[in-house]
N, C-alpha and C positions, 0 to 999 in steps of 0.2 A: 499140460501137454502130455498124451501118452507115448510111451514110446516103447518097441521092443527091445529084445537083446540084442538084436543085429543092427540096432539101430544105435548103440550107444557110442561114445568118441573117448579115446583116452583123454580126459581133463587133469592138468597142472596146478596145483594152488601154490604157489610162493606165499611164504612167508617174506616180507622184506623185510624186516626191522631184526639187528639185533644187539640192541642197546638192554643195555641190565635194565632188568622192570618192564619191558616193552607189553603192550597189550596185546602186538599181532598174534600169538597164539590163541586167545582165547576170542576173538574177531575170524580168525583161520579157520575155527574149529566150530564154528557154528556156520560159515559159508561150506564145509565142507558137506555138513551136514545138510544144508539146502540140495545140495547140489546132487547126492547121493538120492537125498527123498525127491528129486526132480525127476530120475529116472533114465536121464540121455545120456549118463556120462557114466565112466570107472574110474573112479577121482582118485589120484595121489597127492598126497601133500607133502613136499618141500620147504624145509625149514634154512635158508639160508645162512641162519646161525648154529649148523652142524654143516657146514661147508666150508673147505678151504678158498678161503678168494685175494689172494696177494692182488694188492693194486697196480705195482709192475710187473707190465704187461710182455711177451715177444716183442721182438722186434717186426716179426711177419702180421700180416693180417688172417685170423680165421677163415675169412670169407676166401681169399685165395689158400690157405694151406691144407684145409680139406681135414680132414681124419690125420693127418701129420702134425697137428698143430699142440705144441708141447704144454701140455697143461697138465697143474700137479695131481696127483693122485687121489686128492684129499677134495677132488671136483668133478670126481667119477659120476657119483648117482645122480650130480646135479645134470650135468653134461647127456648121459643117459635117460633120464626124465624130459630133459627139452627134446632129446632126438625124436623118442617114442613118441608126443604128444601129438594130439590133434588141435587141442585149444589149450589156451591158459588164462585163469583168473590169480592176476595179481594183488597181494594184500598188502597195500603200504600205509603209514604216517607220513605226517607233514612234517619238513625237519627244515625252517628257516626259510619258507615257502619252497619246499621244491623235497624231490623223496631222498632216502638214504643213499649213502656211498657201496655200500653192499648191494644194493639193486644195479646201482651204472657197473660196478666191478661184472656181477653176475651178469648183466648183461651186455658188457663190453671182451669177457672171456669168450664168448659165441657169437654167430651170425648165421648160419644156414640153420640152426636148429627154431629158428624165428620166422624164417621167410615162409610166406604164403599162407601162416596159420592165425587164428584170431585170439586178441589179447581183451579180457576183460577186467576192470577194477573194483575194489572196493577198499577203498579209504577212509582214512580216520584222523582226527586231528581235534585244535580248537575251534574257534567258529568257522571256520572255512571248512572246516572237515576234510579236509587233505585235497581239495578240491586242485590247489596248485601243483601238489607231486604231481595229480593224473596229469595235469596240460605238459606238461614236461614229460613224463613219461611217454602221451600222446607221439608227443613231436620226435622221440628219440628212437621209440619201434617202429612208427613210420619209413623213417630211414633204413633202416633193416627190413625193409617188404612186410612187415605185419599187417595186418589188419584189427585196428582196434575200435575196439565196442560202443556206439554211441550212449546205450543206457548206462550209466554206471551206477555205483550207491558207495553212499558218502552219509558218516555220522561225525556232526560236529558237538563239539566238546563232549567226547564220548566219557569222559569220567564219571558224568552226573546221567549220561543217557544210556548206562546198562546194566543190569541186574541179571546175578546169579549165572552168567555165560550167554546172556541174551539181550538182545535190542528194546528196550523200553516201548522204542514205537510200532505201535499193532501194524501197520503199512508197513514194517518194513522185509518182513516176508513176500508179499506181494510184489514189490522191486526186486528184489532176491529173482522169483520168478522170471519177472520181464527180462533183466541182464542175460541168467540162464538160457528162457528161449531162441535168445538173439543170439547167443554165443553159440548153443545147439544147431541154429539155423548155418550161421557161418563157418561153423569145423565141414557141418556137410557137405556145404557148396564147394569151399575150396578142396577139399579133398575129392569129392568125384569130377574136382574142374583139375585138380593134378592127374586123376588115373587118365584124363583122357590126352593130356599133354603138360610135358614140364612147365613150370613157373620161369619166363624169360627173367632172372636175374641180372 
């Protein structure tokens, strides 16, 4: 897909994982690089394990306290990164079938910075290849007004299937692509369906 300058979408990349040893960096770090040579997007990436994310919570809800909502300091770029964003590709593992405590945190600290924009995955795991975080993920930004990506990509037992910072399987670029377009297609839609009227939340 070609695409100009005025055509591109601020894109999110989450790292989810931050367990000592974790792989998501270097899975991050080669979707980032897709994502960049794709050409629609001005990618940041977000490493959740340089973010503050205390698991108790306020007492108030985000979704009603607006820009008042007392969150620590130490979750500023994360909070400013969802605000800014058009889309996001999510990078998580499988942790006992279902994704990390650090992703529900990050994602239970916000809610309007989620609503109306498109969530895509790429996961990682044993033989499921983290295919259970995403259903659960699915189900969770749902409920916050997201829209998430039906292509995903998913490598299982990524230990034995990747070499040197990169995916073993020649296809898996090409998925890469597909997810991208779809995500591409969907930051545009909802964004020119926001300039012309707000998201009834």
């Amino acid at each position: 897909m070609e695409n100009t300058e005025h055509d591109t979408h601020k894109l999110v990349i989450i790292v989810g994982s931050v367990r000592d040893g974790r792989f998501g960096p270097v899975v991050s770090s080669w979707v980032a690089e897709q994502a960049t040579a794709h050409g629609g997007f001005e990618v940041e990436v977000v490493d959740l394990a340089e973010v503050e994310l205390p698991l108790a919570l306020p007492a108030s809800s985000p979704k009603f306290a607006g820009d008042g909502y007392p969150r620590p300091a130490g979750m500023a770029r994360l909070t400013e990164a969802l605000e800014g964003a058009d889309a996001f590709l999510i990078v998580t593992p499988e942790y006992n079938h279902s994704y990390p405590a650090s992703l529900k945190a990050a994602i239970d600290w916000h809610f309007t910075q989620w609503t109306a924009k498109p969530v895509a995955f790429v996961s990682y795991g044993g033989a499921a290849g983290g295919r259970h975080a995403v259903l659960h993920l699915e189900n969770v930004l749902t409920e916050l007004h997201a829209v998430t990506i039906r292509d995903g990509l998913a490598f299982p037992n990524y230990f034995t299937a990747w070499q040197d910072g990169s995916p073993l399987d020649p296809a898996a670029a090409g998925y890469a692509t597909t997810l991208l377009d779809q995500l591409f297609w969907w930051a545009g839609a909802l964004k020119n369906a926001k300039a012309v009227a707000p998201y009834p939340a």
